[in-house]
N, C-alpha and C positions, 0 to 999 in steps of 0.2 A: 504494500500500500504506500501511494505517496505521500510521502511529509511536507512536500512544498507549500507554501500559500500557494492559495487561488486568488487570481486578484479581475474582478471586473472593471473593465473603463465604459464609461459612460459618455461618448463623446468622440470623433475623431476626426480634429483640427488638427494642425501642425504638433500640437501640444501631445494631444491623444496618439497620436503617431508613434512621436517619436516615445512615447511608455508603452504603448504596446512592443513597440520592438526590444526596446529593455525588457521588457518582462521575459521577450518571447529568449532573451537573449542570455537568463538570469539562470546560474543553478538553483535557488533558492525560490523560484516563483514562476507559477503555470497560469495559461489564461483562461480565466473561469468564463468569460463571454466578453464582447466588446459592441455596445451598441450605441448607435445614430440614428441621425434625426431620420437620414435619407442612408436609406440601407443599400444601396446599390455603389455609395462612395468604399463600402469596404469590402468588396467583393476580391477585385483584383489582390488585395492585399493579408486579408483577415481570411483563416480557414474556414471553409465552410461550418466547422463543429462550433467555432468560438462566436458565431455570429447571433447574436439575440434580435429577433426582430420583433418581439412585442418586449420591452422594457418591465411591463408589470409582474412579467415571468421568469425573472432575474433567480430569486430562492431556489429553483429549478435548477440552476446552476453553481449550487451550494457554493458561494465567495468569502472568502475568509476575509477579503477586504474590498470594498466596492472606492472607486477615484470616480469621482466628477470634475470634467473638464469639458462641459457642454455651455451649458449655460444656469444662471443665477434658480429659474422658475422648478428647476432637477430638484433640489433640498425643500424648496415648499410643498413640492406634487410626490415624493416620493423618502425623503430625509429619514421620517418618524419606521419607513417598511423597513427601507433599509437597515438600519441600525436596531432592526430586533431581530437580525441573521446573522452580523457580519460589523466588524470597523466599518465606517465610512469617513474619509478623507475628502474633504468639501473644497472643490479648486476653487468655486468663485464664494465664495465667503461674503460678498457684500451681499447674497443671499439674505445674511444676519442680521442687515440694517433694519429689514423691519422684523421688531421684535415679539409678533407674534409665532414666525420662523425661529425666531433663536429660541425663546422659550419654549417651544414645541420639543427640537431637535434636545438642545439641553434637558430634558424631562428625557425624552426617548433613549437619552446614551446611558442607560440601566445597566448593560449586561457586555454592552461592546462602547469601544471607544469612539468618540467625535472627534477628529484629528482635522486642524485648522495649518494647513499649508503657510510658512512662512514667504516664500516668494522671492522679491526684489526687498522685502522688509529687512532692516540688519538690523542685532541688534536686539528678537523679537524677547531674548529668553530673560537677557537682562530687566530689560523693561517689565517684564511680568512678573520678576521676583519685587522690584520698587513697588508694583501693585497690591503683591501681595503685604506684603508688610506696612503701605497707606503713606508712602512717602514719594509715589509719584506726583507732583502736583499739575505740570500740564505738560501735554505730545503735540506736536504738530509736526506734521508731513507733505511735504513740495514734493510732487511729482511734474517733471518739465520734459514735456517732450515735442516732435516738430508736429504744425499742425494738422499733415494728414497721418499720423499715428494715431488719434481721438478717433474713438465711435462716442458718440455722444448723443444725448436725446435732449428734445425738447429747447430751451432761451440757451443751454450752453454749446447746443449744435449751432443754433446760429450766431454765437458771438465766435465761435471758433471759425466758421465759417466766413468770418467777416475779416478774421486777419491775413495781413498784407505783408508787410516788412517789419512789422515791431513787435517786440518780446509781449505776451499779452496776458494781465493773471485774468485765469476766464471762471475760477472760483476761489473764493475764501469763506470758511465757513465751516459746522458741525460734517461730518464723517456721515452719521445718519441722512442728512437732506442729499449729501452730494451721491450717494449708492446710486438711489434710482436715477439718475441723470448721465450716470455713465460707469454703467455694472459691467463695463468686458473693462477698462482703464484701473480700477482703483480697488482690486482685491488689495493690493500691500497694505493700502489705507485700513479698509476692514479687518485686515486680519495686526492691524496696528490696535485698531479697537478692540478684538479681543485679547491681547497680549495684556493690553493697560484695561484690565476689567475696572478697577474702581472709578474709571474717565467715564467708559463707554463710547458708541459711537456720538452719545450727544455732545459727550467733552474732549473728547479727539477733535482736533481741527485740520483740514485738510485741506491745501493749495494747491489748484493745477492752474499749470502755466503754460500756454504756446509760444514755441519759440520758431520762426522758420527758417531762422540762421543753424539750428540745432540737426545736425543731418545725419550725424553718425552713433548718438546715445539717444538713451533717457537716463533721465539724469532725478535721483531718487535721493531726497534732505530729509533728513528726521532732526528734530532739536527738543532735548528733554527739558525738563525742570525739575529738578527733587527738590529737599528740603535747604530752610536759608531765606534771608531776607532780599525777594525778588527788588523789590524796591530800590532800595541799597547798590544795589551788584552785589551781592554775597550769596548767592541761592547755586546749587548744585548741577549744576548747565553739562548736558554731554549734545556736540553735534556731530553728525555722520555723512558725507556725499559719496554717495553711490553711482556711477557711471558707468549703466552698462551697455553696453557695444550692441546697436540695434540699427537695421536700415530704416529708410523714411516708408513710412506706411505699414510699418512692423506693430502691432499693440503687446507682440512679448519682446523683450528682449533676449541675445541667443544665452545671456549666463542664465536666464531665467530657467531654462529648461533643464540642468544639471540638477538645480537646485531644488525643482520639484519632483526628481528623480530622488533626489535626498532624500525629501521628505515623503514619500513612497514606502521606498525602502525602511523607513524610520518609522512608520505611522500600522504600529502593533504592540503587545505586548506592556502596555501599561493602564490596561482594565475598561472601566466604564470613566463617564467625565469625559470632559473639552482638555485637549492637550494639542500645544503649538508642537508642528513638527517641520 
């Protein structure tokens, strides 16, 4: 009998891809099924045995770990089944912003874990000990990248749209309002959010900024505040610039993907509960 994980992907972009081939690639890990929106994208590529075409029939496929890297609406429509067969590993996490999702998913991680992909976030473990202990006091996080890297929805498509030559902040503000506005851009943010659980996503603040001089990264700030009198200058300040190597029209970046290979590979074995990985 094999001892491998089974691991389900849910999803097959760029992203979903390149994990299934790791898995397919992995002593340690077999593929329990791999489903899409548009089942005929994984034909050429995915064995016929691994391919799920109705998604509600996943358990059927006994997964020891189910990856979502589809999209945000997977963890609302499906979060609470999953995780009462299997880990699940939530790629888009701004899922979480609205918190009748997080509270759902959070209640349902009873018996397997809820594992929250770190990403382009640095940084995420430290920050969630500060949390834990109540001496984070504020996060905020700058994500900058060139203007056709944004999917965006709604007054931020069109102010993104509307740039020309100049650096442009096209939001400042809570982590929560920013999610639905642009859920494929700002998982780092949300899963910023839940690192710093005593902020949340109300008290996370998060800035994107278009740049369209910016042609070869994104370029990802985090600046903390712990304890100390802000006022003053004396307060506990760490800041981070992340620059990862991305073409224009890219929404991952390519270190992005090692990384959520990491957190894959990492995302077992530490019971029920929300854990960053």
């Amino acid at each position: 009998m094999s001892s491998k994980r089974k691991v389900g992907i849910v999803g097959f972009g760029h992203l979903g891809q390149y994990l299934h081939q790791a898995v397919k690639d992995s002593a340690d890990l077999d593929v329990a099924f791999v489903w899409n929106r548009t089942t005929s994208a994984l034909r050429e590529t995915v064995a016929e045995q691994h391919i799920l075409e109705d998604l509600s029939k996943f358990a059927d496929r006994q997964p020891d770990l189910i990856v979502e890297v589809a999209h945000p609406v997977i963890s609302s429509q499906y979060g609470e089944a999953f995780l009462a067969v299997a880990d699940y590993m939530v790629g888009s996490p701004t899922a979480l912003a609205n918190q009748e999702v997080e509270d759902k998913l959070r209640t349902a991680a009873k018996h397997h874990g809820l594992y929250i992909p770190t990403g382009a976030f640095w940084g995420g473990n430290d920050i969630q000990k500060m949390a834990d202990r109540g001496t984070l006091k504020a996060l905020t996080v700058t994500m900058t990248k060139h203007p056709h890297s944004f999917k965006l929805n709604g007054i931020l498509k069109e102010k993104n749209d509307a740039v020309t030559d100049r650096k442009t902040v096209l939001y400042e503000g809570s982590v929560r309002d920013l999610c639905p506005l642009a859920p494929n851009n700002v998982n780092t943010m949300a899963a910023a959010s839940i690192a710093a659980h005593n902020l949340g996503f109300d008290g996370v603040q998060g800035r994107l900024v278009a740049d369209p001089h910016l042609m070869d990264w994104h370029i990802v700030e985090v600046d903390v505040t712990g304890p100390g009198d802000v006022e003053a200058g004396k307060a506990f300040t760490v800041s981070t610039v992340r620059r990862n190597p991305a073409q224009v029209g890219k929404v991952t970046g390519s270190a992005t993907y090692a990384s959520f290979l990491s957190s894959m590979l990492g995302a077992h074995g530490r019971g029920s509960g929300v854990h960053l990985c």
